[in-house]
N, C-alpha and C positions, 0 to 999 in steps of 0.2 A: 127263299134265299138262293140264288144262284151261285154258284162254286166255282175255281178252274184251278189246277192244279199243274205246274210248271215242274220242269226235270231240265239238267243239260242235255241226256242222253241215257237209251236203255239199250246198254249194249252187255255189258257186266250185272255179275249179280251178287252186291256187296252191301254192306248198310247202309248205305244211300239208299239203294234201288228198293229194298226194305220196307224204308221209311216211307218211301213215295205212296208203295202198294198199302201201306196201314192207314195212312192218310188218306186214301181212297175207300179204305173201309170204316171209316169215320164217315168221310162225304161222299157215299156210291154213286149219284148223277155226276160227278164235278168228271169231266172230262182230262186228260191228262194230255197236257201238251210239250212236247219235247222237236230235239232236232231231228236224232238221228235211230232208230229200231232192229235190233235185230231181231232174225227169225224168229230164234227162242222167244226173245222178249212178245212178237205179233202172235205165236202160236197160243202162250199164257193169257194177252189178254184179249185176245180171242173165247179162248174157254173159261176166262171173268167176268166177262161180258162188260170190258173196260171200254170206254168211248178213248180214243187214243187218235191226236192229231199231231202227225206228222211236219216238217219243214221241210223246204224245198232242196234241202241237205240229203234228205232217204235216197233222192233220184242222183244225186251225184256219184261217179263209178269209185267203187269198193270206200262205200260211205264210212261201211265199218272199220275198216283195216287204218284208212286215212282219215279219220275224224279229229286228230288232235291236230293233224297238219294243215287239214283246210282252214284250223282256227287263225293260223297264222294272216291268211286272206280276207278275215274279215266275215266270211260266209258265217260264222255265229251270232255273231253283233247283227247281221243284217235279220237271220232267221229268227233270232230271241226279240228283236222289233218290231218284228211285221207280222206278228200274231194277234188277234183282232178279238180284245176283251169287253166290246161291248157289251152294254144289259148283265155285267158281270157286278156282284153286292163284292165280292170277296176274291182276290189272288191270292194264292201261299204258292210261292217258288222252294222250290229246294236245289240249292246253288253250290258248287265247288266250284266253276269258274264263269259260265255266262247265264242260266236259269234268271237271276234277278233283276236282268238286263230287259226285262219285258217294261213295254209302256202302258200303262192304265192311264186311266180318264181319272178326273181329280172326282168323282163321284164313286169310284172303287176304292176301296181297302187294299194295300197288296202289304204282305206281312212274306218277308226274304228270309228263309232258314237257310244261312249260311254255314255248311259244312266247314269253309275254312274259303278267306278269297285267293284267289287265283293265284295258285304258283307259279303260273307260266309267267305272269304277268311281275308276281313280286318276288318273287324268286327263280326266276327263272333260270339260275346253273342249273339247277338239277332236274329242270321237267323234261327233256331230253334223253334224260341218263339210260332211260330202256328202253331207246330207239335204234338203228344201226347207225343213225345221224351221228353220235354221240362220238363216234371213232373220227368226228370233225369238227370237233367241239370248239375250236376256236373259230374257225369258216364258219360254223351256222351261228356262235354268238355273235358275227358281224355283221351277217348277212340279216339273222331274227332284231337285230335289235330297233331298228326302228320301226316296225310293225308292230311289235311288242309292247314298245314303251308308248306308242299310240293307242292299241288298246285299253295299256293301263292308264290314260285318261280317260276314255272313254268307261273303264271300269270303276274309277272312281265314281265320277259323275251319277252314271248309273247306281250306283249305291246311296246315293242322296236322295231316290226317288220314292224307294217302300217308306212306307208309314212307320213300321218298326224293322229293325234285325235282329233277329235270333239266331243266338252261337248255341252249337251243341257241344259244347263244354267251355271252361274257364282258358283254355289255351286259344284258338281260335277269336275268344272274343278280346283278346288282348290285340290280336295282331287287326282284328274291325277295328278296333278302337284307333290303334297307329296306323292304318292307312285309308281306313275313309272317315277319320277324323267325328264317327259319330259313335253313340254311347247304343249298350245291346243288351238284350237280357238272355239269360242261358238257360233252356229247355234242352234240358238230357233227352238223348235216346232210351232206346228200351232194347231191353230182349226179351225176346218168347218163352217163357220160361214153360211153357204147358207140355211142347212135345218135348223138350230136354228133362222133364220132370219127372217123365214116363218113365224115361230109360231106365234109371235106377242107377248110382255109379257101383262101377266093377274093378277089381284089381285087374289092372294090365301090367303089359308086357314093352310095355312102345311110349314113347315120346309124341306127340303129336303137334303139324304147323299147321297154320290155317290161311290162305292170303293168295296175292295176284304173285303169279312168279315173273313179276321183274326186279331191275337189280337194286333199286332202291329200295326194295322191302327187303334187304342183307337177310335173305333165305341163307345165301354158301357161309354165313356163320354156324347157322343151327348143324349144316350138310357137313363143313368141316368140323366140328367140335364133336358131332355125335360118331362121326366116323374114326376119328382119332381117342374116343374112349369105348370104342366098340357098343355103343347103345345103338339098340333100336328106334327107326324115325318114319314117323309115315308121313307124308306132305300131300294135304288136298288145296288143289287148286290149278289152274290153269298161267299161261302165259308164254311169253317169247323169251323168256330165259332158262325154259325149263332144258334145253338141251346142254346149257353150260352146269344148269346144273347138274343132270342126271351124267356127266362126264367127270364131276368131280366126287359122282357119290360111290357107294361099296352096296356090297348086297345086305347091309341091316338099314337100308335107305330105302325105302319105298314110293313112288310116287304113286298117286291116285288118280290123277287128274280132275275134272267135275265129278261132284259127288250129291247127288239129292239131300236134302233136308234130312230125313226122317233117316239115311244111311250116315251122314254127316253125324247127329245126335249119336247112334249108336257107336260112333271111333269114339266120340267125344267121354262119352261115356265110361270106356274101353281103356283109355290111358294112364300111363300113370300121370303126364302133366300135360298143360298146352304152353309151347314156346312162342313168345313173339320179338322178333327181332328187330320189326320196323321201328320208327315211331309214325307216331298215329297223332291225329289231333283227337279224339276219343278212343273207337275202337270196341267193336260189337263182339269180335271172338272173345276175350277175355271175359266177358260177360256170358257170354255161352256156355263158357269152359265152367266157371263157376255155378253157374246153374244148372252142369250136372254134377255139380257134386266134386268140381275139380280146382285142384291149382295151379298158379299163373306164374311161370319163367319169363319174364319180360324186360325188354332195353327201359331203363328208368328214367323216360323223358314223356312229355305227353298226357294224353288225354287218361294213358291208365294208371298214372299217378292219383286220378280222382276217382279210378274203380276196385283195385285193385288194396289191400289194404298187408302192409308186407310184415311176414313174421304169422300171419292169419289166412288171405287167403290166397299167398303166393311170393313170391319175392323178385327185386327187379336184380340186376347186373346195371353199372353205370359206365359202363365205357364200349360202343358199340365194336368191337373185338372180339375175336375167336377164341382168343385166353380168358376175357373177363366169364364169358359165357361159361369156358369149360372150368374154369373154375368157383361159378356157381355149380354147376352139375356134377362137380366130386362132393360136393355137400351136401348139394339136397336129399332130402329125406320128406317122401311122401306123406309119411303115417305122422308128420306133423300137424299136417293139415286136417282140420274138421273138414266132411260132405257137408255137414248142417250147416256149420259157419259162414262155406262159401255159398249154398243156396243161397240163407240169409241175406247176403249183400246184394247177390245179383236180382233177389227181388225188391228191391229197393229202385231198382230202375227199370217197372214193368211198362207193361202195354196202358193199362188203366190212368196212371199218374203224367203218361205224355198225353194221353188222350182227354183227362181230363185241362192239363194247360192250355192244350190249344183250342179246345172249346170255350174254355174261360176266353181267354184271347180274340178270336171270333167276334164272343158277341160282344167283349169291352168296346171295340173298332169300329163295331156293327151301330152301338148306342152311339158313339162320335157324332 
């Protein structure tokens, strides 16, 4: 059986990019075809010994930095088409915005794991929002819009073409269902629960976030609310907001920036809770959090409405504000929460139980 394994882009490294890398160690020849790489990403699978093909997107100048804006051009729709799936039994794309956009031959299977469709496309006020574009927010929705709204024909269409779609959760596939008008089945993610297992959890001292720092994941909620009850906050992650942040924060704010795995696990471990302030259409940290042994401070909208389980192993705030939040965190109380309890859930969404669906899946396609 021949394999090939789709991405929009390996430039981050978030549960998307995850899932791509597990799905490769499910099927280790299937080649991983994407737009655009970074270093990190070529020096990794480099030493995977991943077969990784490139689009004519890599050679384009600072591919990385401007990869959401060449989308506006077209360059993805052209790059995710003209990848060449011959002699291929099986495609799995994994898509947030153009990954499923590839063409297969009607003799291929392609099965589209759709993280969430494109928000630039259907929602697009807010895919801008952590650009410096955004300070021209009504000039570029004039100037974006009909490239945009071309696309999302062209994205629709394009979603007509896999054989199946798979939502990775119940939010996501509500919004397949309203705008490519087709029906999805839902294959959860997982977390790793092995190396967070290790750790063991520990009483801390800190607060802990986990996420891309731009402005739409409302990080300067956490930054204000824990600064104005004098708690401790460490933030790992990277991004172009991080200067507005670190200008709004005090010295019980910590940023980390990138943080390996195995040091990541050991904060996680380390905390008294993990806050998340985005919404998510899933959402892997909270599952992280939980699988060491931790509980979940979360905006209550989203994907961790389905992981998260409140009063057990964590609780949400419903109104995305600096008050709502700080007025969960004059009440929380750690030692409510079971270690056991939250392991329990988070293994509930392992590596085995998605590795087993989409092997079932495979070969249902495969008998077709």
């Amino acid at each position: 059986m021949k394999m090939a394994l789709v991405c929009d882009d390996l430039i981050q490294y978030g549960g998307q990019e995850k899932l791509v890398l597990f799905l490769h160690e499910i099927f280790p020849d299937a080649p991983i075809h994407t737009s655009v790489v970074s270093r990190r990403w070529k020096d990794l699978c480099k030493k995977e010994n991943i077969d990784l093909k490139t689009s004519f997107m890599q050679y384009l100048p600072l591919a990385e930095k401007l990869n959401r804006f060449y989308s506006v051009f077209f360059m993805h729709v052209i790059a995710f088409q003209n990848f060449d799936f011959s002699g291929c039994d099986v495609v799995i794309s994994v898509s947030s915005r153009y990954a499923h956009m590839v063409i297969t031959k009607p003799e291929t299977k392609h099965l589209a794991y759709i993280n969430s469709p494109g928000r630039m496309f259907w929602e697009k006020s807010g895919y801008f929002e952590d650009e410096k574009v955004s300070r021209f927010k009504k000039l570029a929705d004039l100037i974006l819009s009909f490239p945009i709204s071309f696309i999302k024909a062209i994205d629709y269409v394009s979603a007509q073409r896999p054989d199946i779609l798979i939502a990775n959760s119940k939010v996501p596939a509500k919004r397949i269902e309203k705008y490519y008008r087709r029906k999805c089945i839902v294959i959860y993610p997982f977390v790793d629960t092995a190396l967070l297992d290790e750790t063991g959890a520990k009483k801390g001292d800190y607060f802990l976030l986990i996420t891309r720092l731009v402005p739409w994941k409302k990080v300067d909620l956490a930054v204000t609310a824990c600064k104005n009850l004098g708690l401790k906050l460490k933030i790992i992650g990277e991004g172009p907001d991080i200067s507005r942040l670190k200008h709004m924060a005090n010295k019980n704010i910590e940023f980390l920036g990138f943080v390996p795995e195995k040091e990541k696990a050991k904060y996680l471990s380390g905390c008294i809770a993990l806050i998340q302030t985005q919404y998510e259409d899933f959402g892997i940290v909270p599952l992280e959090a939980m699988a060491s042994g931790k509980s979940v401070i979360a905006y209550g909208g989203g994907g961790v409405t389905e992981t998260v389980l409140p009063g057990i192993t964590g609780e949400f705030f419903y109104e995305q504000s600096t008050e709502s939040l700080m007025n969960l965190l004059k009440t929380f109380n750690p030692e409510k929460y079971s270690p056991l309890e939250c392991k329990i859930r988070a293994r509930k969404f392992n590596k085995n139980t998605f590795k087993q669906n989409i092997l079932s899946l495979v070969s249902t396609y495969l008998q077709d």
